[in-house]
BALO-727454 format. One record per residue (C-alpha): residue number from 0; residue in three letters; chain; x, y, z. Coordinates in nm, 3 decimals. Each point is the difference from the previous one (the first is absolute). Layout:
N
   i  aa ch       u       v       w
 NUM ALA  A       X       Y       Z
...
//
This chain:
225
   i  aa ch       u       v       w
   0 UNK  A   0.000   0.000   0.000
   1 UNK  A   0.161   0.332  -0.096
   2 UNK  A   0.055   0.243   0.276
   3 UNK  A  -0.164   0.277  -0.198
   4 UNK  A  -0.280  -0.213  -0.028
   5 UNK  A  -0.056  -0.048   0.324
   6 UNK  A   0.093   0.350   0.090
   7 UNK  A  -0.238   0.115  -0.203
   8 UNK  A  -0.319  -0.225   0.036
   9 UNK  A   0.066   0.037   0.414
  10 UNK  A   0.030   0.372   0.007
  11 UNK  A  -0.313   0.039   0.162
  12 UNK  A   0.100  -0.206   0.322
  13 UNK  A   0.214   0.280   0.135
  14 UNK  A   0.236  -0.260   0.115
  15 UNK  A   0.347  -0.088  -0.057
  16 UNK  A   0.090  -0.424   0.051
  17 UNK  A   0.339  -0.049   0.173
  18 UNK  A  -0.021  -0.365  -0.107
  19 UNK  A  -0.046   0.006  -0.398
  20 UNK  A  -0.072  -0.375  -0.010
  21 UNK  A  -0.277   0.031   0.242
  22 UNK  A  -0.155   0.220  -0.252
  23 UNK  A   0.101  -0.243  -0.277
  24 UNK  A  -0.187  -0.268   0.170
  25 UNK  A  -0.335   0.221   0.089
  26 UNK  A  -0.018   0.035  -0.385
  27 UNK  A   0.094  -0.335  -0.143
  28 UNK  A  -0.341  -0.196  -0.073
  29 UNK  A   0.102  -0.412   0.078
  30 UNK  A  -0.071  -0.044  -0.351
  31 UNK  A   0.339   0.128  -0.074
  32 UNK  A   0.188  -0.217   0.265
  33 UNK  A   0.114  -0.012   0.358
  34 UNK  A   0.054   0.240   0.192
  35 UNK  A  -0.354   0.111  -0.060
  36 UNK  A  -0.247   0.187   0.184
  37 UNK  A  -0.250  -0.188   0.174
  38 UNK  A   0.164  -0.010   0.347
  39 UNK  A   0.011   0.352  -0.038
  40 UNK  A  -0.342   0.054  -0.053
  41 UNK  A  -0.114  -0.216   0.298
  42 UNK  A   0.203   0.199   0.199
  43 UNK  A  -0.115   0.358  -0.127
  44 UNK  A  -0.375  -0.087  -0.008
  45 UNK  A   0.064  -0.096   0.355
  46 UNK  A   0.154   0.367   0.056
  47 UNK  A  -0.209   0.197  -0.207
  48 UNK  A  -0.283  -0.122   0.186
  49 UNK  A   0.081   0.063   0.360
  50 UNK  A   0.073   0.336  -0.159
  51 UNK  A  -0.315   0.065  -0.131
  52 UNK  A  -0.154  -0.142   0.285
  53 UNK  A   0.188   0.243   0.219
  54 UNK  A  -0.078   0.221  -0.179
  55 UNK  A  -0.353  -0.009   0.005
  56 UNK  A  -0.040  -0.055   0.346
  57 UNK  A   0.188   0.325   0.080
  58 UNK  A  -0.209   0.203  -0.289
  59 UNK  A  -0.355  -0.142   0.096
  60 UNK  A  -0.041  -0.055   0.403
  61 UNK  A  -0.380  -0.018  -0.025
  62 UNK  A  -0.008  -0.313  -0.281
  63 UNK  A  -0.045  -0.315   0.192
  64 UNK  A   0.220  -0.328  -0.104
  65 UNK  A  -0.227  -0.119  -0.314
  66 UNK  A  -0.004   0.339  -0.181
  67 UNK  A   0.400   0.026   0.025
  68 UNK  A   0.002  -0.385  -0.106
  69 UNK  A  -0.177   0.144  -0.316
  70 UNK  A   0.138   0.310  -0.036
  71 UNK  A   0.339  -0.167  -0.020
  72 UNK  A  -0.122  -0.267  -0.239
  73 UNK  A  -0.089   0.344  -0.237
  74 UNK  A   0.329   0.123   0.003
  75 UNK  A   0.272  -0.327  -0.033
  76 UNK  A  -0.239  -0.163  -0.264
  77 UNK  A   0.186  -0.114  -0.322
  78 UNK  A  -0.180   0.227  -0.205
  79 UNK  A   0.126   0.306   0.212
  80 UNK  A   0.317  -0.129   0.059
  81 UNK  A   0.088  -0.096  -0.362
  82 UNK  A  -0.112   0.403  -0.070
  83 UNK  A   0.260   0.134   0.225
  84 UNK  A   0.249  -0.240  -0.171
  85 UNK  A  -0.133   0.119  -0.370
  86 UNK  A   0.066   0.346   0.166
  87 UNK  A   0.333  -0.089   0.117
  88 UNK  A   0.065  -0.133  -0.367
  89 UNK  A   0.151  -0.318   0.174
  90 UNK  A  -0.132  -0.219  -0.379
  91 UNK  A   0.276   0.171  -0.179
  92 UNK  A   0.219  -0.126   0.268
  93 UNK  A  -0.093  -0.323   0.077
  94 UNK  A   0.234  -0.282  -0.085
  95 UNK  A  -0.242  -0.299  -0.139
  96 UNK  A   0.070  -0.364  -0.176
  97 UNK  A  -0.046   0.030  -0.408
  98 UNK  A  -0.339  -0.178   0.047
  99 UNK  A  -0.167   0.286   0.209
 100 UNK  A   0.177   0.263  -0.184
 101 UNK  A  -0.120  -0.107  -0.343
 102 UNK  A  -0.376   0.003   0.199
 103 UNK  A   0.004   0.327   0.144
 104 UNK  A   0.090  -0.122   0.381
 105 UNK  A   0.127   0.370   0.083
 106 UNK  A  -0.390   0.172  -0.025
 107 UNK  A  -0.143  -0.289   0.156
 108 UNK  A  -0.154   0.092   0.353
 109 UNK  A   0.104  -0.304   0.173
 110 UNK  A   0.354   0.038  -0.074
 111 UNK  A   0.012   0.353   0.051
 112 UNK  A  -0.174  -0.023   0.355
 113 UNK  A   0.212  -0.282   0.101
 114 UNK  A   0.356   0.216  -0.139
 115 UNK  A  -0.131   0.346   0.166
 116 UNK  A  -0.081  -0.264   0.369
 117 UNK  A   0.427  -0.128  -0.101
 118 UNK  A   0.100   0.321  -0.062
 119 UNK  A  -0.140   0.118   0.398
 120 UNK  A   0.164  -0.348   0.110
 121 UNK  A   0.334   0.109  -0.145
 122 UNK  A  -0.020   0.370   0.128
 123 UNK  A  -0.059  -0.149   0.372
 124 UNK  A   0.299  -0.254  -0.039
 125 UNK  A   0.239   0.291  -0.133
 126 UNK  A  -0.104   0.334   0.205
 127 UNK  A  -0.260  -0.147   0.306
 128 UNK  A  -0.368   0.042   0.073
 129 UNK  A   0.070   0.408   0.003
 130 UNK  A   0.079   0.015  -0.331
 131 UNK  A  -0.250  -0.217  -0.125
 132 UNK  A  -0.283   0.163   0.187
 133 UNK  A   0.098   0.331  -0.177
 134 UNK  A  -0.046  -0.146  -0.292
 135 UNK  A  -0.289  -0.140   0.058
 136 UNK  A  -0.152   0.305   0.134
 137 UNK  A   0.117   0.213  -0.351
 138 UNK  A  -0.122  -0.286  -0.217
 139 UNK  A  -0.336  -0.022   0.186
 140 UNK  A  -0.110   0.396   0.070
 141 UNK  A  -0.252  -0.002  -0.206
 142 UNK  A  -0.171  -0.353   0.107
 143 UNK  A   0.042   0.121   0.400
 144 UNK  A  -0.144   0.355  -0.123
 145 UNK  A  -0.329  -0.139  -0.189
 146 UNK  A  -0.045  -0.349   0.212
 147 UNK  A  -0.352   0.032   0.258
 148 UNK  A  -0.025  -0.306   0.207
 149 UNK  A  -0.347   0.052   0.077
 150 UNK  A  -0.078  -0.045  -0.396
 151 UNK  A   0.246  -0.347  -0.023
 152 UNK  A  -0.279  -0.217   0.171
 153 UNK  A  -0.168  -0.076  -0.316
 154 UNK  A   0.112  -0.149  -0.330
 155 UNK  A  -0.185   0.179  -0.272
 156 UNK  A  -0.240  -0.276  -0.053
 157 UNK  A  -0.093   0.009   0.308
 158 UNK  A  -0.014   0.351   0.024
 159 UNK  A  -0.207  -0.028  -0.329
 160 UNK  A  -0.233  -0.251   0.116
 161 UNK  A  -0.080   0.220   0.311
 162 UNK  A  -0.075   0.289  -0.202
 163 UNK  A  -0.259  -0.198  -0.232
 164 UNK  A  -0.204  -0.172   0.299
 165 UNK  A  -0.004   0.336   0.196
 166 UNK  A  -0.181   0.128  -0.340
 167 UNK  A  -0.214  -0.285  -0.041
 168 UNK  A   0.196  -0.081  -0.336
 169 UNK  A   0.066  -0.368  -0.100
 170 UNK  A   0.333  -0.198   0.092
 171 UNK  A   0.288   0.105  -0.249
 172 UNK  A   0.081  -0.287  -0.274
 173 UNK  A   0.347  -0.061  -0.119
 174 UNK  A   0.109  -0.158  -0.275
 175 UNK  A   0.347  -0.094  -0.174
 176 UNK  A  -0.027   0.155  -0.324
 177 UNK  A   0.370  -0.129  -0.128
 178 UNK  A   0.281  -0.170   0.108
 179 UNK  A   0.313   0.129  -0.166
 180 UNK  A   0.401  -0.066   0.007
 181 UNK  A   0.252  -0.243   0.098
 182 UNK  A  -0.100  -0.250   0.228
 183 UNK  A   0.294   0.231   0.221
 184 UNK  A  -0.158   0.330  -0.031
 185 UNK  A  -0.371  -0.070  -0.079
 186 UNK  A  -0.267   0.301  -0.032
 187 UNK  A  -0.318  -0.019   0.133
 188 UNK  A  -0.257   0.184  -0.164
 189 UNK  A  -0.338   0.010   0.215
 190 UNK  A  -0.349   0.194  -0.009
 191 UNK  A  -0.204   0.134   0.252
 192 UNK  A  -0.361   0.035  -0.058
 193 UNK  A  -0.270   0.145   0.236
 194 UNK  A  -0.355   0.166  -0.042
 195 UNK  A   0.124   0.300   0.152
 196 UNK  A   0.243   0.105  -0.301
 197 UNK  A  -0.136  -0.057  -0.407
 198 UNK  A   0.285  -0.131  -0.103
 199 UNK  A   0.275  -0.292   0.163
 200 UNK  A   0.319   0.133   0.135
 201 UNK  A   0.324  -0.176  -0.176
 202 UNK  A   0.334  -0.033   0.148
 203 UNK  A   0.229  -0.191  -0.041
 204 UNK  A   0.300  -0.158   0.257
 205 UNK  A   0.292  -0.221   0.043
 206 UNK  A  -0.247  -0.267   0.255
 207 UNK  A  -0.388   0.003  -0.061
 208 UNK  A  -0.036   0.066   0.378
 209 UNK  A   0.216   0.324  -0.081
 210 UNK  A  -0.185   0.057  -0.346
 211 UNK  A  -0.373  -0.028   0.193
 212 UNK  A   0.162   0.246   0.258
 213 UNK  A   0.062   0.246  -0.325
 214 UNK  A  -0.298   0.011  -0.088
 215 UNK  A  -0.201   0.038   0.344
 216 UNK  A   0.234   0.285   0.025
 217 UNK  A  -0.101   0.173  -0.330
 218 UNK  A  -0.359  -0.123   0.079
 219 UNK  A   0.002   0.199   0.336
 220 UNK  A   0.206   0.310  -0.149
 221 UNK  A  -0.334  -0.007  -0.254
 222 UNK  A  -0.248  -0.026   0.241
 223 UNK  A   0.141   0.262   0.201
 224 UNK  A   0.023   0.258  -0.261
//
């Protein structure tokens, strides 16, 4: 991996590594060989989460145990995680095996998540939980700015089903419009259909859970307007 690479896809970290290979290693993919990154990432999910979780408890003293739960579900998901890596630019530094190169491996959100959970693992190893929860802290403004507990107790489904019954409006359907992709990095494409708009909501995601959640979101975004 060439330094200016690196240099320039982790600019946004704010951090300089003392050990280079630990950075090597939070950015090599196991397709391309040992040392890879996996132990890495079990040890910065492990970090990044009692960061968040401190976090949170320090920024909300009113939210009882559940809503942080949630709330801190929101925020280390792979789809928000594997954003902050995009915004890092960590794909055009990742060091991947020719098979997951030649299928796009660096935009996929479960290897980004899981490099941007080895790249926290590496930070802690070379500079110590201070560092690491400054970076965390940069990285994650915006989430700790915009997060409510008290609205992380309900999926939007649920949230969406609520809404409906309180309105005397039928049960939402769902239905999986189109499965499309590699068998690796499938998209679901779902509609949600209820008496209460004319027309389904479509939206599409990488799980149908996460596609159904979509569109109860856009559903409820409707309704609301």
């Amino acid at each position: 991996m060439p330094d200016a690479v690196a240099d320039k896809a982790l600019a946004g970290l704010d951090y300089t590594f003392e050990d280079a290979a630990l950075l090597t290693c939070a950015l090599t993919h196991r397709s391309a060989g040992r040392p890879h990154n996996e132990r890495l990432e079990f040890l910065g999910d492990a970090v990044l989460g009692m960061l968040v979780a401190e976090r949170l408890y320090a920024g909300f003293p009113h939210a009882d145990e559940g809503q942080l739960t949630r709330t801190r579900a929101q925020i280390v998901n792979r789809e928000s995680l594997a954003r902050h890596a995009r915004a890092l630019n960590l794909g055009t530094a990742l060091v991947l095996g020719e098979g997951e190169q030649r299928s796009g491996g660096w935009r996929r959100d479960s290897i980004l998540a899981n490099t941007f959970e080895a790249l926290l693992g590496a930070i802690y190893l070379d500079g110590g939980i201070e560092a690491c929860r400054r970076v965390v802290l940069k990285i994650l403004a915006d989430s700790f700015a915009t997060i409510d507990p008290e609205q992380a107790d309900k999926d939007p489904k649920t949230t969406l089903q609520e809404y409906l019954q309180s309105r005397r409006f039928d049960l939402p359907q769902y239905a999986t419009i189109e499965v499309s992709g590699p068998s690796h990095d499938q998209v679901f494409t779902v509609s949600c259909h209820t008496s209460a708009l004319r027309e389904p909501v479509v939206a599409r995601g990488p799980t149908r859970r996460k596609a159904e959640q979509a569109a109860a979101r856009a559903a409820l975004e409707l309704l609301r307007q």
